[in-house]
KOLKOL-270538 format. One line per 10 residues: their letters; for each residue z, x, y of N, C-alpha, C, O, CB. Coordinates in steps of 0.02 Angstrom, whole numbers, plus 32768, in hexadecimal, padded with zeros to 4 digits. Each point is the difference from the previous one (the first is absolute). Glycine has a CB too. Layout:
% KOLKOL-270538
A) Z:X:Y:Z:X:Y:Z:X:Y:Z:X:Y:Z:X:Y; ...
***
This chain:
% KOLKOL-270538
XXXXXXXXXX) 7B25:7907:784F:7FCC:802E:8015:7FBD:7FDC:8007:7FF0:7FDB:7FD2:804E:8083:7FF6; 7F99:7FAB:806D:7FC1:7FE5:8002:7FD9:803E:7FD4:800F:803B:7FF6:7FFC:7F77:8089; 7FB0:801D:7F67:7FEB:8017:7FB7:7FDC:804F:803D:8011:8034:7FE4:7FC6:7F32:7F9E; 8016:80A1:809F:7FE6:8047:8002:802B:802D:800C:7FEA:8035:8017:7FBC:7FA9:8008; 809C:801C:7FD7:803F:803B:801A:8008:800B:7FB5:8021:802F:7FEB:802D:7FA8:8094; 7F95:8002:7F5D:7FFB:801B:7FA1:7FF2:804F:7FF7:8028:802C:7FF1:7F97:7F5C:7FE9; 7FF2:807C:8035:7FD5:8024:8018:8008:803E:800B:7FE9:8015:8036:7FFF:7F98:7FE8; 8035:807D:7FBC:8006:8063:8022:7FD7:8017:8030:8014:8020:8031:8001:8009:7F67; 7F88:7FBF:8059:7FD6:801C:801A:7FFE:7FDA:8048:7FEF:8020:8032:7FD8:8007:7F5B; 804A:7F9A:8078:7FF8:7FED:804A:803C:801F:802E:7FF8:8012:803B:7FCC:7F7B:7F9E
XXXXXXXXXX) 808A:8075:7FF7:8037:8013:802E:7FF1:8044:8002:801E:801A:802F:803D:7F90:7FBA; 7F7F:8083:7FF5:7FE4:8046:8016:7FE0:8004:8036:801A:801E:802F:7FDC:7FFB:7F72; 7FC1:7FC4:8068:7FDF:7FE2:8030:801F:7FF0:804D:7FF0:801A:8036:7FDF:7FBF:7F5D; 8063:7FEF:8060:8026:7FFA:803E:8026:8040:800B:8004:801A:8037:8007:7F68:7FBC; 800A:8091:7FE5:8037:803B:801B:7FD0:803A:8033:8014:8018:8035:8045:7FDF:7F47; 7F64:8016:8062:7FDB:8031:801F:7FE3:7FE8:8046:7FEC:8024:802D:7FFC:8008:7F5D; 801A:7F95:8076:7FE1:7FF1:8027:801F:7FEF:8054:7FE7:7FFA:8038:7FDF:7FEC:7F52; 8086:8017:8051:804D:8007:802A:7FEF:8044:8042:7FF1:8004:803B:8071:7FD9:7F37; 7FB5:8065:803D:7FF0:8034:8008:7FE0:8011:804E:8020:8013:8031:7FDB:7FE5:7F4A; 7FC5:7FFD:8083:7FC2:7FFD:801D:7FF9:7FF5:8047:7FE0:801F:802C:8007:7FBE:7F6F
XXXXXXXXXX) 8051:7FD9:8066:7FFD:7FF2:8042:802B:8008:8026:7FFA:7FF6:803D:7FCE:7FD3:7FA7; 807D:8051:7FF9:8034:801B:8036:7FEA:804F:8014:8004:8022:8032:8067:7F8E:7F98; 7F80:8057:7FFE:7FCD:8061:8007:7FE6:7FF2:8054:801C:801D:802F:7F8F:8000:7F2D; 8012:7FAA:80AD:7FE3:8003:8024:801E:7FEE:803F:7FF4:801C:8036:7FC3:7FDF:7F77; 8070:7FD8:804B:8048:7FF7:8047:8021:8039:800A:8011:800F:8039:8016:7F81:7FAC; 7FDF:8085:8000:8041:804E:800C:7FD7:801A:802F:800F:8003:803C:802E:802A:7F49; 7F76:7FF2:8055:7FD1:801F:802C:7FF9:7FF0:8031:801E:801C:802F:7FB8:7FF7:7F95; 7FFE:7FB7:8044:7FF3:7FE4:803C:803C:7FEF:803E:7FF3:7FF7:803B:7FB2:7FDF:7F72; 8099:8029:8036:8030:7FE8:804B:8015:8053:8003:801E:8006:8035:8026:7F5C:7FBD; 7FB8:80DF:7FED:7FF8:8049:800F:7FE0:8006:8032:801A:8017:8032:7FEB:800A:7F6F
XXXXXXXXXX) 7FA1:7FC5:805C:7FDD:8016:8026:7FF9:7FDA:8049:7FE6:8021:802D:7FED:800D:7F68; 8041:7F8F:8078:8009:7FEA:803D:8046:7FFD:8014:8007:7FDC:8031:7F94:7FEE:7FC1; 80A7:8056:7FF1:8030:8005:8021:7FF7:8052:8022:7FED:8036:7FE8:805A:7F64:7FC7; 7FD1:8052:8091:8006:804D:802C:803D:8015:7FEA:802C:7FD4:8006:7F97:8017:806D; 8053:8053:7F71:802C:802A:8004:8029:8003:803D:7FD2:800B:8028:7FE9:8025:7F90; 8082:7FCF:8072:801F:8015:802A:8037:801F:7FE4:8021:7FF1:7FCE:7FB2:7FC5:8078; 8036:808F:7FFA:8027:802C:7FF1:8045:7FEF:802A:7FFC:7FE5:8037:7F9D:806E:7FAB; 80A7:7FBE:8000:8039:7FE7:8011:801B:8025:802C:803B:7FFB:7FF2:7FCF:7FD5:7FB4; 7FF0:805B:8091:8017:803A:801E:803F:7FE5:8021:801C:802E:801E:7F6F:8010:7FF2; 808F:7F91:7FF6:804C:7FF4:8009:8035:800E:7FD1:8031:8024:800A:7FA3:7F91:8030
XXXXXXXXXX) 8014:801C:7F79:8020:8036:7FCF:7FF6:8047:7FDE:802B:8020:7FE1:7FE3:7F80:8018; 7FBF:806D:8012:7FF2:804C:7FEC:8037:8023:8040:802E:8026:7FEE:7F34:7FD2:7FDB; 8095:7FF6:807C:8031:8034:8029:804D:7FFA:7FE0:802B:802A:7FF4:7F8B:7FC7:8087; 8046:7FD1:7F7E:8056:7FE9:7FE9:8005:803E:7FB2:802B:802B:7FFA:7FD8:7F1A:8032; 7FD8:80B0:7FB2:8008:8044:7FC3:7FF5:8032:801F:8024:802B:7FE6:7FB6:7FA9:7FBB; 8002:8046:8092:7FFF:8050:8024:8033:8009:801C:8015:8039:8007:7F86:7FD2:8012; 808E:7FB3:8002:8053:8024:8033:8034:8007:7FB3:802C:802A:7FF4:7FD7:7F76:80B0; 7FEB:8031:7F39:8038:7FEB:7FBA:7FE6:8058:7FE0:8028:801A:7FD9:7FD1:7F27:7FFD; 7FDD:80D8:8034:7FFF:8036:7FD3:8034:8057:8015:8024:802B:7FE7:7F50:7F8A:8000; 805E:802E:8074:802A:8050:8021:8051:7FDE:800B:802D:8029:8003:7F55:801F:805B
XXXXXXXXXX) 808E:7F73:7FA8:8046:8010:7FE0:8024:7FFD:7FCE:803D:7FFB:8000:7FBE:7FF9:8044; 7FDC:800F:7F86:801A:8011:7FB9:8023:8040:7FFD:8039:800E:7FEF:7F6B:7FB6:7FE0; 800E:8075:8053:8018:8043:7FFE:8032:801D:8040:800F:803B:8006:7F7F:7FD2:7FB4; 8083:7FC6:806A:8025:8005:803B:803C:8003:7FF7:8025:8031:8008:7F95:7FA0:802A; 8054:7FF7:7FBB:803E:7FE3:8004:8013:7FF7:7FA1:8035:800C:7FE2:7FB2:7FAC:80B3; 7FF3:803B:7F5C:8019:7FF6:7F97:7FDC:7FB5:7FF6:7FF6:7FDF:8034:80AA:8061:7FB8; 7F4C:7FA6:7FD8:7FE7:7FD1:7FF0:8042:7FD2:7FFF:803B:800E:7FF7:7F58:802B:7FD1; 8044:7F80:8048:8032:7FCF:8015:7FC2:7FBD:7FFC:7FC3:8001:8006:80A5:8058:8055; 7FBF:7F7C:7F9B:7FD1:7FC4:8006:7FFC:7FD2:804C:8028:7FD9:801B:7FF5:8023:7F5E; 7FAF:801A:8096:7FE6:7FDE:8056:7FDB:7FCF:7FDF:7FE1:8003:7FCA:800C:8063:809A
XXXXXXXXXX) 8022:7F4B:7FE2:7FDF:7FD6:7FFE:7FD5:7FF0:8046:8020:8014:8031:8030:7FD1:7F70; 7F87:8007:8069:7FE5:7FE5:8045:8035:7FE2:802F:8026:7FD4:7FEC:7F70:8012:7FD8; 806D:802D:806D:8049:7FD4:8027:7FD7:7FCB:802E:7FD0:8012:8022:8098:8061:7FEF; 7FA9:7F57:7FED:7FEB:7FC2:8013:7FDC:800B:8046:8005:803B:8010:805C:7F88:7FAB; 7F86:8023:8067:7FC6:7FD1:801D:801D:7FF5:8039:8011:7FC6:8007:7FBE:8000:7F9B; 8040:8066:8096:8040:7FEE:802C:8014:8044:803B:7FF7:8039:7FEC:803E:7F76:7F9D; 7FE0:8048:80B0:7FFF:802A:8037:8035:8027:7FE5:802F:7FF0:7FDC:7FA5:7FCA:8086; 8018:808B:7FBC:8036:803C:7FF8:8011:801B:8029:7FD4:801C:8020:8011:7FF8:7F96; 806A:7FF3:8063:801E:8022:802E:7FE8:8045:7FE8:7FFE:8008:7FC3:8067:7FA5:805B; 7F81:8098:8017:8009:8035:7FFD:8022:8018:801A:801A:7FE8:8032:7FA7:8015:7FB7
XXXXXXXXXX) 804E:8048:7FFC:8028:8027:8021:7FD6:803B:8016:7FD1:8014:7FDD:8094:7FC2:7FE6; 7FAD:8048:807B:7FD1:803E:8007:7FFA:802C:7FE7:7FCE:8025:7FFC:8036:7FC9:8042; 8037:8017:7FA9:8018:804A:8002:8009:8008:7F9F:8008:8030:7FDB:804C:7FD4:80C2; 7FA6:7FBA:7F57:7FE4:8009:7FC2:7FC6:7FFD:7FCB:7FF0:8016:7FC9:8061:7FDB:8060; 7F95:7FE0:8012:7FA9:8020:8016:7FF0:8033:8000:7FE2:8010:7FCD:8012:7FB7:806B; 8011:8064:7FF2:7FFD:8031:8012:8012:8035:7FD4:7FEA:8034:8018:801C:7F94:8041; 801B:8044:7F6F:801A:801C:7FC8:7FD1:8003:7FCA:7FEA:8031:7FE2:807E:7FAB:8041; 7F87:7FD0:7FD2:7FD7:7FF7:7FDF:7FBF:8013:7FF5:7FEC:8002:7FC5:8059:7FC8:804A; 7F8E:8048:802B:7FC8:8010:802E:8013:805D:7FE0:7FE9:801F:7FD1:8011:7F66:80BA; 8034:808A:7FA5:7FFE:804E:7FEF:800D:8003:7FAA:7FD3:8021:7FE7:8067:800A:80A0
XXXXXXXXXX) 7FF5:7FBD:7F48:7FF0:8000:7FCD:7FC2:800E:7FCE:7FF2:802F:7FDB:805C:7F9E:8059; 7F90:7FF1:7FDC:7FAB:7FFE:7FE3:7FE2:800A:8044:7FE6:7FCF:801A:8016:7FD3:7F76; 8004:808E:808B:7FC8:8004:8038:7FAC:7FFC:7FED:7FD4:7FE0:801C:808C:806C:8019; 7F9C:7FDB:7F98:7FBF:8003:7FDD:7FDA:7FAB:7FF5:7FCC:7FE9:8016:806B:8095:7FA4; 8002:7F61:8018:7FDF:7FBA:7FFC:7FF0:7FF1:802C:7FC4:7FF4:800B:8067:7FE9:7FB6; 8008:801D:8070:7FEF:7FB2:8037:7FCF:8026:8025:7FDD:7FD7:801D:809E:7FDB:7FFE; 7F6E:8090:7FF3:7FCF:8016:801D:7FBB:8003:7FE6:7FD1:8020:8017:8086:800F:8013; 7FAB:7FAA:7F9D:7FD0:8005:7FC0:7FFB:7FAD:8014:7FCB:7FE6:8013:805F:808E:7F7C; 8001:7F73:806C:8010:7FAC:8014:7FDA:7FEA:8032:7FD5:7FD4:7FFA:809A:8031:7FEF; 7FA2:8020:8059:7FEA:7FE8:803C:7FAE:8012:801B:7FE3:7FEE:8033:80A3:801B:7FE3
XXXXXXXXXX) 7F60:8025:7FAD:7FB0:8020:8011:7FDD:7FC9:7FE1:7FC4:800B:8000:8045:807F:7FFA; 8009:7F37:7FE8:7FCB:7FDB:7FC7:7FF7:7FD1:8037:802B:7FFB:802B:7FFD:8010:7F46; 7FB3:7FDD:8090:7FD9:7FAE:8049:801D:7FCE:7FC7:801C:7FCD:8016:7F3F:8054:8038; 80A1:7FE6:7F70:8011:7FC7:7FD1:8039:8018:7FBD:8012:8037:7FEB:7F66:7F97:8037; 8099:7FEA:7FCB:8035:8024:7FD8:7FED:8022:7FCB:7FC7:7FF3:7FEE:807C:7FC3:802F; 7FDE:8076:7FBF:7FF1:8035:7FCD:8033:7FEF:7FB7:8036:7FE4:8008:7FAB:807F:8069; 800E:7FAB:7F5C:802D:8030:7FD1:8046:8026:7FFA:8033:7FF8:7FDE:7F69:800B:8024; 804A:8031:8036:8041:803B:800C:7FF7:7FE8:8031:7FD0:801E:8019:803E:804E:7FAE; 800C:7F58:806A:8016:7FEB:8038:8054:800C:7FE8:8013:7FFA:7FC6:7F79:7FAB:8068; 80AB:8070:8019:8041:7FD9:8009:8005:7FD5:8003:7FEA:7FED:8036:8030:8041:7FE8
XXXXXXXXXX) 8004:7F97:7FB5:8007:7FC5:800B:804B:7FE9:803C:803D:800A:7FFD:7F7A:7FF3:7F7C; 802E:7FEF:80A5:805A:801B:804B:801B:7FD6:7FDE:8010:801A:7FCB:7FDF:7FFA:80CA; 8028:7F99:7F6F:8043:7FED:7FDF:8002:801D:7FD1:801E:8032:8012:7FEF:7F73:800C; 7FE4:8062:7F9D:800C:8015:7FD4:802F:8049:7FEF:802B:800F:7FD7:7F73:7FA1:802D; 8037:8078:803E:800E:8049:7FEF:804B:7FF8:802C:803A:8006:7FEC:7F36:8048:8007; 8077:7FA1:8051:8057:7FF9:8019:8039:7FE8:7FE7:8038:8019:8008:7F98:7FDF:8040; 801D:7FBE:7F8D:8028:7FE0:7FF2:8037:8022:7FCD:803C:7FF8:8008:7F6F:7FB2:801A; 8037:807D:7FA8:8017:8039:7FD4:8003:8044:8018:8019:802F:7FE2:7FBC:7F91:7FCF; 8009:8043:8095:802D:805B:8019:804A:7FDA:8015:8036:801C:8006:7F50:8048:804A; 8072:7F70:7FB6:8059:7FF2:8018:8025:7FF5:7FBE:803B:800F:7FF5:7FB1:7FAC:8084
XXXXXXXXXX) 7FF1:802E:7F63:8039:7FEE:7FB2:800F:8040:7FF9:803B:8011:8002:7F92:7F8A:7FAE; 7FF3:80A2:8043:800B:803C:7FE4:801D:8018:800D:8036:8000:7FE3:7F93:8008:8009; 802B:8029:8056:8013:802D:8033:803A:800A:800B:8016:7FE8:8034:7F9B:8001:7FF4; 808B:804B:7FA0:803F:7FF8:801F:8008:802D:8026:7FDB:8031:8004:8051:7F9E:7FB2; 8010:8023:8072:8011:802A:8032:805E:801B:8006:802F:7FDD:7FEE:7F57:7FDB:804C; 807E:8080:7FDF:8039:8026:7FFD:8025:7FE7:8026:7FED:8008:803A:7FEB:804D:7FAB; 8062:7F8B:8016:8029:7FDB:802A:805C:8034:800E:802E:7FFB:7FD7:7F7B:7F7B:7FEB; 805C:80AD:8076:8032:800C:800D:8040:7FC6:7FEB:7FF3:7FC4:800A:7FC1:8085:8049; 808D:7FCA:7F91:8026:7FD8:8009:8020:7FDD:8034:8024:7FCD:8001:7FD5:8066:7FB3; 7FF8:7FE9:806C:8022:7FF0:8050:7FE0:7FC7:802D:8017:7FD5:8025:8001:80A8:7FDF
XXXXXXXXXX) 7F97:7FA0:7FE1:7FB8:7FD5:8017:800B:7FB6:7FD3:7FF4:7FC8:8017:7FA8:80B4:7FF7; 8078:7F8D:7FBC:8014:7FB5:7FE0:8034:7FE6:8004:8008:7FC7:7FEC:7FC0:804B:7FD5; 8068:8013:805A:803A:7FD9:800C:7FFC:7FD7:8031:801F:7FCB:7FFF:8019:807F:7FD9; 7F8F:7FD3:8074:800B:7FE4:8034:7FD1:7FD4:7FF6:8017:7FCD:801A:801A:8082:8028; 7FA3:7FA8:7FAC:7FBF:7FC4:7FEA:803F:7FC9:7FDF:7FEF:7FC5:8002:7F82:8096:7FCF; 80C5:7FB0:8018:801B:7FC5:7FC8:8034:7FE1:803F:8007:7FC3:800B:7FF7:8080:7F5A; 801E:7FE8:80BA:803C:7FFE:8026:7FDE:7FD7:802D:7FE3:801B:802F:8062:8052:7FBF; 7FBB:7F4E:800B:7FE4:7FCC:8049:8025:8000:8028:7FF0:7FFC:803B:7FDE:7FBA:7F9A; 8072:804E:8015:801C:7FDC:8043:8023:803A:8021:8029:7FF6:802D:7FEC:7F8D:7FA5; 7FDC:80BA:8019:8002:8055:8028:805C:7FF3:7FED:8022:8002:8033:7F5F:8016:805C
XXXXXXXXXX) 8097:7FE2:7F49:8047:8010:8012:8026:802C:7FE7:803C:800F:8002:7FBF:7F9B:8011; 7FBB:8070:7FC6:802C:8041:7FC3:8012:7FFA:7FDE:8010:8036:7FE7:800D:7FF3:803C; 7FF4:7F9F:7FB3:8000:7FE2:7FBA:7FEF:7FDD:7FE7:800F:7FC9:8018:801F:8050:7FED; 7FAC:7FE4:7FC0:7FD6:7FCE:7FD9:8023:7FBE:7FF4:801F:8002:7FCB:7FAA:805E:7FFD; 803C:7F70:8052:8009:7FB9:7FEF:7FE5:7FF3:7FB9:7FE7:802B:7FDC:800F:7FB5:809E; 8013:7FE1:7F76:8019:7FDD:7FB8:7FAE:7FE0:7FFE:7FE8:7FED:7FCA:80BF:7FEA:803C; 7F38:8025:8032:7FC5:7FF9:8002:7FC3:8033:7FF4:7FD3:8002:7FD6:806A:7FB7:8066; 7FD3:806C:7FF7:7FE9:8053:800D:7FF8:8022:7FB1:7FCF:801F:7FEB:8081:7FF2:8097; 7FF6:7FDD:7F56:8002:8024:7FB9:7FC7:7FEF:7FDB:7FD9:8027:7FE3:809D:7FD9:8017; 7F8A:7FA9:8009:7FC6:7FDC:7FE3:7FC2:8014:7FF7:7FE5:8016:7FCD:804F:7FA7:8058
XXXXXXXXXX) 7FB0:8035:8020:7FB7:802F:8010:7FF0:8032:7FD6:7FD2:8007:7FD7:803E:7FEF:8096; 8035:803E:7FAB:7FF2:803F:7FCC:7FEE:7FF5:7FC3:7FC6:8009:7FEE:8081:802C:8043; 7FFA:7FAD:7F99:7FD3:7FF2:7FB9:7FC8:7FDD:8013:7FD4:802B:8005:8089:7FCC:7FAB; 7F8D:7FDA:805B:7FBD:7FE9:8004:7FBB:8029:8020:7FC7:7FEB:8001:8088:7FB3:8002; 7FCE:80B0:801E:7FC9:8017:8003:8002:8036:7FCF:7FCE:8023:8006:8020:7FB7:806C; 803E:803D:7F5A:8019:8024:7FC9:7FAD:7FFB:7FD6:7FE5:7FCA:800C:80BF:8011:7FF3; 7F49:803C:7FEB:7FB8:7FEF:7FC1:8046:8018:7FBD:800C:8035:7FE4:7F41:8009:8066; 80D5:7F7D:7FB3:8022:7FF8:7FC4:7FD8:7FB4:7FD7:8017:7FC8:7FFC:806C:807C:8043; 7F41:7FD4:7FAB:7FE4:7FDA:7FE8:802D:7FCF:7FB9:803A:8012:7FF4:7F5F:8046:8048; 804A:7F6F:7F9C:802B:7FE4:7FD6:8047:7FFF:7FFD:8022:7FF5:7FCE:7F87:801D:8009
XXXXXXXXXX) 806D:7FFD:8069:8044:8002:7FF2:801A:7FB0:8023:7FD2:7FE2:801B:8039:80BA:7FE7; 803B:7F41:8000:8015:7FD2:8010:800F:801A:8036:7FF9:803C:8007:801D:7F8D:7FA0; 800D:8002:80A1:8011:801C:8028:8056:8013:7FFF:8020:8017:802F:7F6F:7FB4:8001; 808A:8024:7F8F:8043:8032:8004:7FF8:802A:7FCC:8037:8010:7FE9:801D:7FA3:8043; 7F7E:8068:7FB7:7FF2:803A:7FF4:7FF0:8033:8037:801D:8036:8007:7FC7:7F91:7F9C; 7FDF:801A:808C:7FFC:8026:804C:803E:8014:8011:8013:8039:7FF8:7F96:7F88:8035; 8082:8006:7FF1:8050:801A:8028:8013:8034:7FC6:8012:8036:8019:8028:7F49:802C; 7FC7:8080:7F73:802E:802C:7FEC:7FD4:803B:8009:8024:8031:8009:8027:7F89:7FA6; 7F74:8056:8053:7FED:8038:8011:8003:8030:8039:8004:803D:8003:7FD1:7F8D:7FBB; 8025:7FF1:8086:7FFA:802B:802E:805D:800E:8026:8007:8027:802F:7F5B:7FA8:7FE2
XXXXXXXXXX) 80D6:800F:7FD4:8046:800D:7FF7:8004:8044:7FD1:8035:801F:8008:7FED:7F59:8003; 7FB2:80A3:7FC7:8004:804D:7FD8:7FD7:801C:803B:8018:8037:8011:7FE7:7FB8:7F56; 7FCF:8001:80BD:7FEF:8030:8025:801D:8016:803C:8000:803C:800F:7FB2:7FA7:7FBD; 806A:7FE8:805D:8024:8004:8033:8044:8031:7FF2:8012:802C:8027:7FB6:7F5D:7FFA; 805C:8064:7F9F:803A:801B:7FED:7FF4:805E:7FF2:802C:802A:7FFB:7FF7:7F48:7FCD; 7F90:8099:8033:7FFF:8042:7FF3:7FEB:802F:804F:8002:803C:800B:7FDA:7F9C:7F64; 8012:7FF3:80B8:7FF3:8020:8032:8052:7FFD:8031:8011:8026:802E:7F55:7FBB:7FC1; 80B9:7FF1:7FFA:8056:8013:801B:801C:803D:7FF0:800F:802C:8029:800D:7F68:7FC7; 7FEA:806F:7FD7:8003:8043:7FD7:7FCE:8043:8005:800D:8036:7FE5:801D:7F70:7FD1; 7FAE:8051:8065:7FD5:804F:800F:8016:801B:802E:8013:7FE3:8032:7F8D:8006:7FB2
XXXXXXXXXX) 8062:8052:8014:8011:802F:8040:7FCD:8002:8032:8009:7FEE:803B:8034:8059:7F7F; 7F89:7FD0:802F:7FC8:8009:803B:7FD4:7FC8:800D:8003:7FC9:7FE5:7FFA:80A9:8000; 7FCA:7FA6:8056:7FDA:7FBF:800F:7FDF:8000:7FBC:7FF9:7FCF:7FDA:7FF0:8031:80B1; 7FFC:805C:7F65:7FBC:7FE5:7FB9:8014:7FE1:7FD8:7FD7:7FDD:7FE2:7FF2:8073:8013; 807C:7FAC:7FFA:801C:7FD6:7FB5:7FEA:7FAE:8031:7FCC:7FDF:8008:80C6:8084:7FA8; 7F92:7F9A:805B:7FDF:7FB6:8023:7FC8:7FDB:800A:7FF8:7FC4:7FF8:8045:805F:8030; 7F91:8013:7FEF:7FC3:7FFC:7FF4:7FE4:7FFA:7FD3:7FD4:7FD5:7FFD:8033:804E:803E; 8004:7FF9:7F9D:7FF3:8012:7FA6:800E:7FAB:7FE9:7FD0:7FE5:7FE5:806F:80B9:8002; 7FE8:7F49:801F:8022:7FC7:7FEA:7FC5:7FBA:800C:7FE7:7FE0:7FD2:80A1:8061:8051; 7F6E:7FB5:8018:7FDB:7FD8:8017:7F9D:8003:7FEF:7FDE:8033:8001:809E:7FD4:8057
XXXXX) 7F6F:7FBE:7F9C:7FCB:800F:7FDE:7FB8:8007:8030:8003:7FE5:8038:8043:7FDD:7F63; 7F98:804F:805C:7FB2:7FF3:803F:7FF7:7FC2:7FFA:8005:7FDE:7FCD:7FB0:8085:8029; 8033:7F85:805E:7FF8:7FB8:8006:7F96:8013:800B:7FE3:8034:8010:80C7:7F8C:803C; 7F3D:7FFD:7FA3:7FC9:7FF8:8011:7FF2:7FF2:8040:802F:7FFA:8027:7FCB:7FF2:7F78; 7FC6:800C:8078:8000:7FF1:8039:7FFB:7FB1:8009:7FFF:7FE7:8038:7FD5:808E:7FDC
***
């Protein structure tokens, strides 16, 4: 130890004097740093909020930095959906707060947004090669578009072999229907 770190009253001294000058740095880079407001992520929490209550809480991330195919007509869904926002959206000259954030909000009206799928309407979307029966390929797809989350993929086959096997066995279309699960968009 050098002889003045002996000393209580000087290492008091230094300590206050520590104190003092990060006090006066804190202040001072307060008063010449400008504040800026984040209105890209604040919109990203205004779309993350109305689809909390939309759709159910879920964990959204920013989707990357990169061109997006649209669709119109799911555009267009989207638009009539939140009409209010994006008409709230499109009145600001600059970005806002409660702005729509568009990738963001689109990118998750498509995760969200399910939709009612006739069986017939999914059979023929699977059926590529139109021949009226699902190929060994065709089957594939299906489990893989199944939301049989954590499962293996011969857990999938054995599931969608119980589902197929119950729609052999139903009498009507609704049992059939009933069987098969909603696809997303």
């Amino acid at each position: 130890f050098l002889p003045w770190e002996k000393y209580s009253e000087i290492k008091s001294l230094f300590k206050i004097k520590m104190a003092d000058v990060l006090e006066n740095n804190a202040v001072n880079s307060r008063k010449s740093r400008r504040l800026l407001a984040d209105h890209f992520a604040d919109s990203i929490r205004h779309v993350n909020s109305l689809y909390n209550k939309e759709f159910g809480m879920e964990a959204r991330s920013v989707p990357a930095h990169m061109p997006h195919f649209i669709n119109k007509q799911t555009l267009t869904e989207l638009h009539d959906k939140f009409n209010d926002e994006f008409r709230q959206t499109t009145s600001h000259k600059f970005r806002q707060s409660n702005d729509m954030q568009f990738a963001f909000s689109y990118y998750y009206y498509l995760m969200s947004a399910q939709v009612d799928v006739s069986y017939i309407d999914m059979f023929d979307d699977l059926d590529t090669d139109e021949s009226g029966i699902l190929s060994d390929r065709e089957l594939r797809v299906l489990v893989l578009r199944l939301e049989l989350k954590d499962k293996t993929m011969a857990q999938r086959l054995t599931t969608i072999e119980s589902i197929l096997s119950n729609c052999q066995n139903s009498e009507s279309q609704d049992d059939i229907g009933n069987n098969l699960k909603q696809f997303e968009k």
